[in-house]
N, C-alpha and C positions, 0 to 999 in steps of 0.2 A: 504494500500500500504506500504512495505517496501522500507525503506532507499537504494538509491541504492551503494551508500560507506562504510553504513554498516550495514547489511542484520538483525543482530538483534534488528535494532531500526522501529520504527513503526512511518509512519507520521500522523503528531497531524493539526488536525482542525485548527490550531493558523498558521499552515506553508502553509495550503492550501491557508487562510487567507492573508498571506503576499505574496505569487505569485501573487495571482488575483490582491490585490493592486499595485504590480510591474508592472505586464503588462498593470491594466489600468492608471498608471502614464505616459509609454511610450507610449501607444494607445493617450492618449490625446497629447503627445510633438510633435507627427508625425499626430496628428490630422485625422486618421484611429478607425475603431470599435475595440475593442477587440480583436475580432475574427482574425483579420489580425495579430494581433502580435503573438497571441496565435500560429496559423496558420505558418507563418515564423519562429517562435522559434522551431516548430518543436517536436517532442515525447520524443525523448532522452535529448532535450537542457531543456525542461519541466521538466522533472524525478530529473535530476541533479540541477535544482532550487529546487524543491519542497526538495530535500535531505540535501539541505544547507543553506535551508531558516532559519531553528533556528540559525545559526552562522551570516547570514545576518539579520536577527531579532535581534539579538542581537547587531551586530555592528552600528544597525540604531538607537536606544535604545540611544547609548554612542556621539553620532556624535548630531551638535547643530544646530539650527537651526535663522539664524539670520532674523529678521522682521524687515524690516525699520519701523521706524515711521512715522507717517501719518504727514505732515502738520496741527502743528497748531497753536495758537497765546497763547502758556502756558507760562508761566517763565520757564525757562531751568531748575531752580531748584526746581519746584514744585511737590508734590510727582506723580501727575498722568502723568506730562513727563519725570521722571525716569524713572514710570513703564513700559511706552512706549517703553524708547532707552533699557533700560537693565542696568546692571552693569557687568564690562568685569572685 
C-alpha cells in the first residue's frame, strides 16, 4: 500500500504495527472488539493512520510514560524505590 500524502512512500510492517496497536488501545478504553473500532474508523480515516503512523510512531517514541509506584514498606532512599518513583 502506498502513502496516501505521499504517493512515493511505501507503508512498512512497523506502521501497520502501530494502527493495530492504536485501535486495540481504544477497543479496550471503550471496552468493544477491535472490529468495532476498526469498523467506525472507517477506510479513509484507516488509510490516513496507516500514512502517519511513522510520525505518530515516532512522536510516541519521545513522549514519557509515568508509572506510579507500587506501595511498599522501602526506605524512600533505597536504590530499589528510586528505581521504582524515577528521577525527574
Amino acid at each position: 500500500m502506498t502513502n496516501v500524502f505521499f504517493p512515493e512512500e511505501q507503508i512498512s510492517t512497523d506502521d501497520l504495527y502501530f494502527v493495530c496497536y492504536m485501535i486495540e488501545r481504544v477497543a479496550r478504553q471503550l471496552k468493544q472488539p477491535n472490529k468495532y473500532v476498526a469498523n467506525m474508523m472507517g477506510h479513509d480515516e484507516l488509510a490516513k493512520k496507516l500514512s502517519l503512523a511513522d510520525t505518530l510512531h515516532s512522536d510516541a517514541r519521545l513522549s514519557t510514560i509515568t508509572i506510579p509506584a507500587p506501595t511498599t514498606n522501602l526506605h524512600p532512599t533505597s536504590p530499589v524505590a528510586i528505581s521504582l518513583v524515577g528521577s525527574k
